[in-house]
C-alpha positions in Angstrom: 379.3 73.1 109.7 376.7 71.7 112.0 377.0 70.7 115.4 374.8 68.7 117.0 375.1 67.7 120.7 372.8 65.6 123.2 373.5 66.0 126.9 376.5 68.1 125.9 378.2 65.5 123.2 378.3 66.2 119.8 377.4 63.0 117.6 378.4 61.7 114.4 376.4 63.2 111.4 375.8 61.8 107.9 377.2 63.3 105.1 375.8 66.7 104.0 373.4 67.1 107.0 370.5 69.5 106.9 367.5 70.6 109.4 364.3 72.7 108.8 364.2 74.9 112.1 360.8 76.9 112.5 360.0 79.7 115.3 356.8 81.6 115.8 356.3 84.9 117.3 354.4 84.2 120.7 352.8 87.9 120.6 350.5 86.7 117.3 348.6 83.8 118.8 346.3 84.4 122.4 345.9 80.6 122.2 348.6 78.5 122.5 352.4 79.3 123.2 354.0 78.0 120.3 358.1 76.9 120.9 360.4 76.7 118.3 359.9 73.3 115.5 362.7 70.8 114.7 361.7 68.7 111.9 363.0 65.0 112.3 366.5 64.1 111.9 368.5 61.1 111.3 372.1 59.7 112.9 374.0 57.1 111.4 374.5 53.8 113.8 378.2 54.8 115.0 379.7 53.6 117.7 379.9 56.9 119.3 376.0 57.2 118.5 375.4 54.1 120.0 377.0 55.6 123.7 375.2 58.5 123.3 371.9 57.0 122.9 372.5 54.4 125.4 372.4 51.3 122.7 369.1 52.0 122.1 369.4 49.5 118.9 370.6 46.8 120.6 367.5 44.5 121.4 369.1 43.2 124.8 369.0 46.8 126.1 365.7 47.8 128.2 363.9 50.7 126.7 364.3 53.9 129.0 361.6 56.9 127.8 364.5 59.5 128.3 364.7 63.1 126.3 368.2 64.3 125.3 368.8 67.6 125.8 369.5 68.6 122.2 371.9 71.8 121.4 372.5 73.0 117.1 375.1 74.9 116.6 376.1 76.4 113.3 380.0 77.3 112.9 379.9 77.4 116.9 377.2 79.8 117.2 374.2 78.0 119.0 371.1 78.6 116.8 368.6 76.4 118.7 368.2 74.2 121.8 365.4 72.3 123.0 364.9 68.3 124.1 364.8 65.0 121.2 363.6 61.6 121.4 364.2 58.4 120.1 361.9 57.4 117.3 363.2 54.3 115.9 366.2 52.8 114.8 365.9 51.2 111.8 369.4 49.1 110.2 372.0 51.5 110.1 370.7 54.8 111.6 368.9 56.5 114.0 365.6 58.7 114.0 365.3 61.3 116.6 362.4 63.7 116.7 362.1 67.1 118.4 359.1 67.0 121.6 357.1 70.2 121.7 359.3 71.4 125.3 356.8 73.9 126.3 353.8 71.4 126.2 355.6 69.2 128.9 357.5 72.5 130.3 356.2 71.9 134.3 356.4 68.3 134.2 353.7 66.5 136.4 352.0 69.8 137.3 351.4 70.8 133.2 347.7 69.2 133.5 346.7 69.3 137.3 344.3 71.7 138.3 345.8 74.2 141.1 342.9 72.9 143.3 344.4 69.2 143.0 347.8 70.4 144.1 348.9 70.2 147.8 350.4 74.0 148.5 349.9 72.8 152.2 347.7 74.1 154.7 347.6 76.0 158.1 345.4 76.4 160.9 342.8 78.4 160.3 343.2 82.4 161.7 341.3 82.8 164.9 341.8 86.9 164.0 343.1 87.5 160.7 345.7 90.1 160.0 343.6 93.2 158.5 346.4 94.9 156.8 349.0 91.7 155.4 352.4 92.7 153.1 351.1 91.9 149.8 354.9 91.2 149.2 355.6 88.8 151.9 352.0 87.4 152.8 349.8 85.2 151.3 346.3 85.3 152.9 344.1 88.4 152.3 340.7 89.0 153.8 339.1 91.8 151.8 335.5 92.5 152.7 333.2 92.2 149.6 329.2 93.2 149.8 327.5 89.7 148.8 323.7 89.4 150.5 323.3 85.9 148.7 326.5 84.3 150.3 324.2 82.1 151.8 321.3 81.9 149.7 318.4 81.6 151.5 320.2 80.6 154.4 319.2 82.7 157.6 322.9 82.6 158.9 323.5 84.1 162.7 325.7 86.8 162.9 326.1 86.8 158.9 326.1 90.8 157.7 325.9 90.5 154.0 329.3 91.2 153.7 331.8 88.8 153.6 335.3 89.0 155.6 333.1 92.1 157.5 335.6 93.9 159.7 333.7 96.1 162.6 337.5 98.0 163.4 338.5 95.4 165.6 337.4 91.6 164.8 336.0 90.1 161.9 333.1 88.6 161.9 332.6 85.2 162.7 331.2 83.9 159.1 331.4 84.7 156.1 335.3 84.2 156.1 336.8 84.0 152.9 340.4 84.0 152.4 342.2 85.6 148.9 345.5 84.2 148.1 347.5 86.5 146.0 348.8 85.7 142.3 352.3 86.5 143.4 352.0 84.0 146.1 350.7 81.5 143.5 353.6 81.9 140.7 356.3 81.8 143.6 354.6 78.7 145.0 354.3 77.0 142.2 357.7 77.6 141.1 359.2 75.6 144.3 357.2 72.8 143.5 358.5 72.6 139.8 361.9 74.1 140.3 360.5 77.3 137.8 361.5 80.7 138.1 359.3 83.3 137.1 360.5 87.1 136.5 359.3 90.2 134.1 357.7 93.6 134.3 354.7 92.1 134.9 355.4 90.5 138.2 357.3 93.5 139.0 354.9 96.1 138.5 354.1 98.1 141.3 350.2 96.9 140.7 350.0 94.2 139.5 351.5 92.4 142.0 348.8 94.1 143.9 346.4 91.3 142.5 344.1 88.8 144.7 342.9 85.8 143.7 339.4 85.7 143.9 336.8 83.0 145.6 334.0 82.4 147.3 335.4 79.1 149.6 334.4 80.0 153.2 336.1 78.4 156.6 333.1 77.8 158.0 333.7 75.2 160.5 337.1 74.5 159.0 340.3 74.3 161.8 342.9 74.6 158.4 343.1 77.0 155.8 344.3 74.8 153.4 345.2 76.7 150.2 344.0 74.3 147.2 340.3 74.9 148.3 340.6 78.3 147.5 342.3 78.3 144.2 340.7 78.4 140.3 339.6 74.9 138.8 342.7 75.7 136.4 345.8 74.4 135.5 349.2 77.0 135.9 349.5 76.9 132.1 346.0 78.2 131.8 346.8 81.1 134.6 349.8 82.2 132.0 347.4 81.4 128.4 344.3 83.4 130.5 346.8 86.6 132.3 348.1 87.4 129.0 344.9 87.4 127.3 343.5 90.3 130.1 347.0 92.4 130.1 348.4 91.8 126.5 351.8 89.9 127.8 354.7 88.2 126.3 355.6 84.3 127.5 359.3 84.5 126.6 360.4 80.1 127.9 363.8 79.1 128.5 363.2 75.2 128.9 366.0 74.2 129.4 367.1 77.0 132.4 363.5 76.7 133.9 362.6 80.4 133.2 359.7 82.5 132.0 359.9 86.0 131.3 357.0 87.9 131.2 356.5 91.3 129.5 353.8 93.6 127.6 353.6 93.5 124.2 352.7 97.4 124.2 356.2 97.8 125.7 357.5 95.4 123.1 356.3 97.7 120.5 357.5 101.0 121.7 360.9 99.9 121.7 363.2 101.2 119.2 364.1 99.1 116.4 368.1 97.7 116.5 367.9 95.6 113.2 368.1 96.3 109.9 367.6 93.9 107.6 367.8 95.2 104.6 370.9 94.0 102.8 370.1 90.6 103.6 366.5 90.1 102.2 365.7 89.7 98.8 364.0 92.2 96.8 361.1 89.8 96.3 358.2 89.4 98.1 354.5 88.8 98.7 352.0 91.1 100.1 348.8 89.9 101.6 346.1 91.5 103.6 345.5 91.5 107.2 341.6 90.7 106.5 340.9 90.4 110.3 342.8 93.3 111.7 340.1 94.3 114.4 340.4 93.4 118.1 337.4 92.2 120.1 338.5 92.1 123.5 336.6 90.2 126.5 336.2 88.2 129.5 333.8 85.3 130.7 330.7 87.0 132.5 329.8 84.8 135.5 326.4 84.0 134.9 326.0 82.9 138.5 326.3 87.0 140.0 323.3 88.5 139.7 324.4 91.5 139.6 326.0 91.1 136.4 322.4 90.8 134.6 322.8 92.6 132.3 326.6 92.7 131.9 327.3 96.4 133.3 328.9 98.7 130.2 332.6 98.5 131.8 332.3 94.7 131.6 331.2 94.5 127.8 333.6 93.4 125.4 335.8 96.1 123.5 335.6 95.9 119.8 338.2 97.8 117.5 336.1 100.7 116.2 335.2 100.3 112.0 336.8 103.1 110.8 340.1 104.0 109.0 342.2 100.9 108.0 339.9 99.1 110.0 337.0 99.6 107.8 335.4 96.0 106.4 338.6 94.2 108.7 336.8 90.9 110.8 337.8 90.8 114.5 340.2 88.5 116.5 338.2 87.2 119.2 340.2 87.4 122.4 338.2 86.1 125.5 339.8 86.0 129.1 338.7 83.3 131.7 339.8 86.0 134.3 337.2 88.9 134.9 336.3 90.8 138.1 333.7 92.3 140.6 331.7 95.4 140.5 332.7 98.3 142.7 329.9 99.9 144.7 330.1 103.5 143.9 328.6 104.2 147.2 330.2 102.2 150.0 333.7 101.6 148.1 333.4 97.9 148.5 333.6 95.1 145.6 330.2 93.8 145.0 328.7 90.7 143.8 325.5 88.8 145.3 326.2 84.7 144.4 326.3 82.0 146.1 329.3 80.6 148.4 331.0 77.4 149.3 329.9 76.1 152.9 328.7 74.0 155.5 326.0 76.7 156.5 324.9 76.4 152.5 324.7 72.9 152.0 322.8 73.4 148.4 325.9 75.3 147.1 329.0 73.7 145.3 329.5 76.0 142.5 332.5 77.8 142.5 332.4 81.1 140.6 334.6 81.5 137.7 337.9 82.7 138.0 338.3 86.7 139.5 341.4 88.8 139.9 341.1 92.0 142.6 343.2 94.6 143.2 344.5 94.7 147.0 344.3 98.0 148.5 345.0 97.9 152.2 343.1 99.4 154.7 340.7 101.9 153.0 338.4 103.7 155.5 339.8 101.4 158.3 338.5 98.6 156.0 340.7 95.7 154.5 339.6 96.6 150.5 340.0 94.9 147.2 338.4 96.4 144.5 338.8 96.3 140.4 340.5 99.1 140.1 343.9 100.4 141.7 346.3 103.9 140.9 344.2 104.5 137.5 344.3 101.5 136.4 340.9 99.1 136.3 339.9 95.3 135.2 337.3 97.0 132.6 336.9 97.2 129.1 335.8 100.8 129.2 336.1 103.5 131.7 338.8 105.6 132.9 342.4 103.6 133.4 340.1 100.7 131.4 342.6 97.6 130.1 342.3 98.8 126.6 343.9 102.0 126.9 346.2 100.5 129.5 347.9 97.5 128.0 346.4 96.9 124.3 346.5 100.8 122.7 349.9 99.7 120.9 349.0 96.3 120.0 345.4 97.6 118.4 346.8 100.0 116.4 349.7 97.6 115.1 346.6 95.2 114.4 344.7 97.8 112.3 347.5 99.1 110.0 349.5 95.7 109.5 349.8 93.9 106.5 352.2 90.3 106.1 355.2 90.3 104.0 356.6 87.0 102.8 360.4 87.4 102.2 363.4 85.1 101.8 366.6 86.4 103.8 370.6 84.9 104.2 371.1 84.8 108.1 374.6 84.6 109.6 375.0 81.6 111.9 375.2 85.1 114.4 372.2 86.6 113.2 369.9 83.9 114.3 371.7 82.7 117.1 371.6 86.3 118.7 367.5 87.0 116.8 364.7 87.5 119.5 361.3 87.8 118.7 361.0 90.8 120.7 363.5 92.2 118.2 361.2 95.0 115.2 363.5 95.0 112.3 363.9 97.8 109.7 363.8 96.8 105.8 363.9 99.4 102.9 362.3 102.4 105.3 359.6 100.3 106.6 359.8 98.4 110.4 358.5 95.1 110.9 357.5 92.7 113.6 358.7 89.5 113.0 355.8 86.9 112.5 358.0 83.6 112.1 360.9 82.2 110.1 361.5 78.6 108.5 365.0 78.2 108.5 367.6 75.3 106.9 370.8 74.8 108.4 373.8 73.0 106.6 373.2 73.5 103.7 376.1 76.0 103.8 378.5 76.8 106.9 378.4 80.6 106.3 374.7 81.4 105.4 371.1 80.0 106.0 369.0 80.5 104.2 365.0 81.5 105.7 361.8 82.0 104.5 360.3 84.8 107.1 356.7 85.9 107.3 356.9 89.8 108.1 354.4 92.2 109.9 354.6 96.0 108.9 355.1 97.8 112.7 
């Protein structure tokens, strides 16, 4: 039987009730973050309805643009949760449809650009700390070689490096602060009452990584932290971080959380399904045409000293060979890429323009930049691209590729999509993860998506699924 409950209360049905439930894997699509799909449902006008929706039909009754938290269970087992609105009521019944929850998922903040919102300010630091916690701080000054901070500018005191520490001040100009991207998620999680968790922000590197810009506090009494954040919105940070380190976006809307994980570690896990009594022994098979990987990230064209774009920094394409002979690519592009290391001096390099009142002709801000912080390397505060054998390159020792996509390319190249029916338990797909590989007649699978109809019989559902060999 199904059970369907708004805020909490389950509401009348009509007679022999059905709905089409679709999920998508969030590992098989680098551009949006697809949530589970509710087709549109009707309630009859009961009087119980009529509470629950808040007399919506009555035409004395002021329209309120409210979601109901919507909750389908299945012989008690809760298949799917997610939020419903109000899409007319016509004599007799009610239309509700589903909303796509992780479109709206931070509210106010889902469009605003991180350097429209207020993360506060402080006065600006006469004498930075040189060596912060990257766990509890927020502010990092790394010095970074960059002659053209200034452009032509003839700046006293300027070095050509900025945040230049001599061993016991920094110099005067040239300060730049570096907020880190743990700082950012935990900030912006306050505002929107989010909490964000995973191997990702727990890794013992990664949350290693700056933020960088080139917004100086030249002549400036605050630091205030908006100025020296990405012209992005959060949701881009998440869509553009997983395209660079291969991650999972695992929502729960309705708790406010948001797991994140690698896919390679996704894949390496054992497999705890098997499906294979519960499929049908029909199928169709169908090419993976564009199994090839072409991995990248947006080349500032603004740092001249990525003219031409250095070998590290060139995109990665799936070699042609094997399985992956005559396969097209999947164009993955990053917004986040990083600076050149000088070999020589140890520093992160770049030679563009800043943001300040001493370069008045300036207002560009570079594109978005991720550093590794280091600490204090040769009595220096250092942030570089690369960090315990791990770098932001495409190729090179520790190099992205190897590091977090070697699973996920080689799944790419030998995959191929079954289509299969299957009879879930209410408990199958109530307790079913996309994170979950299933095993089917001696072959493993990921699982691409399912199209599921519930009601149509209390003890089974069927699904259609849309299997990839593992």
């Amino acid at each position: 039987m199904v059970d369907i409950r708004l805020d909490g209360q389950s509401v009348d049905l009509l007679s022999k009730t059905t709905l089409t439930l679709e999920a998508f894997n969030p590992m098989l699509d680098f551009n949006t973050v697809q949530g589970s799909r509710v087709y549109a449902f009707s309630l009859p006008d009961t009087p119980k309805n009529r509470r629950i929706l808040g007399f919506f039909n009555e035409s004395q009754v002021v329209f309120t643009n409210r979601k109901f938290y919507c909750e389908k269970y299945v012989n008690s087992q809760l298949i799917e949760r997610g939020y419903v609105m109000i899409q007319d009521a016509p004599a007799g019944s009610y239309n509700l449809y589903f909303t796509q929850n992780l479109g709206e998922a931070f509210g106010d903040y889902q469009t605003k650009l991180l350097s429209d919102i207020n993360f506060g300010s402080v006065a600006a630091p006469v004498s930075p700390v040189v060596n912060p916690d990257i766990l509890t701080d927020s502010t990092f000054f790394p010095t970074i070689e960059n002659a053209g901070f200034y452009g032509n500018q003839a700046v006293a005191g300027f070095s050509g490096f900025i945040n230049n520490y001599s061993g016991s001040a920094f110099d005067a100009v040239g300060r730049v602060p570096m907020l880190s991207l743990r700082w950012l998620f935990s900030q912006f999680g306050s505002l929107t009452g989010w909490n964000f968790s995973g191997n990702f922000l727990t890794d013992p590197d990664l949350k290693r990584l700056l933020l960088y810009n080139l917004t100086s506090l030249d002549g400036l009494a605050n630091l205030t932290y908006q100025n020296h954040l990405p012209d992005m919105t959060f949701p881009d940070v998440l869509k553009e971080i997983r395209k660079l380190f291969n991650l999972y976006l695992d929502f729960d809307v309705r708790r406010k959380t948001l797991n994140i994980d690698f896919i390679d570690r996704i894949l390496k896990a054992e497999v705890q399904l098997d499906w294979t009594a519960k499929v049908s022994a029909n199928q169709t098979k169908v090419p993976d045409l564009q199994n090839r990987l072409e991995l990248s990230y947006v080349i500032d064209g603004n740092d001249a000293l990525l003219k031409p774009i250095p070998a590290a920094f060139d995109k990665h394409s799936t070699p042609e060979v094997g399985n992956a002979i005559g396969g097209s690519v999947t164009p993955i592009v990053s917004a986040f890429s990083t600076l050149q290391t000088n070999p020589g001096s140890g520093f992160a390099m770049t030679s563009q323009a800043g943001i300040s009142p001493n370069n008045k002709d300036n207002a560009n801000r570079p594109t978005p930049k991720l550093l590794f912080w280091n600490g204090l390397v040769g009595g220096k505060p250092n942030a570089t691209n690369s960090r315990s054998g791990k770098a932001l390159a495409w190729s090179g020792s520790g190099n992205l590729v190897d590091t977090y996509w070697s699973q996920f390319e080689r799944f790419k190249v030998n995959s191929f999509l079954i289509r299969k029916t299957i009879m879930f338990t209410p408990a199958d797909l109530a307790q079913f993860s996309f994170k979950n590989k299933v095993h089917i007649r001696g072959v493993n699978y990921v699982v691409g998506s399912y199209k599921a109809v519930l009601g149509a019989d209390e003890k089974v559902i069927p699904a259609e699924l849309e299997l990839w060999k593992a």
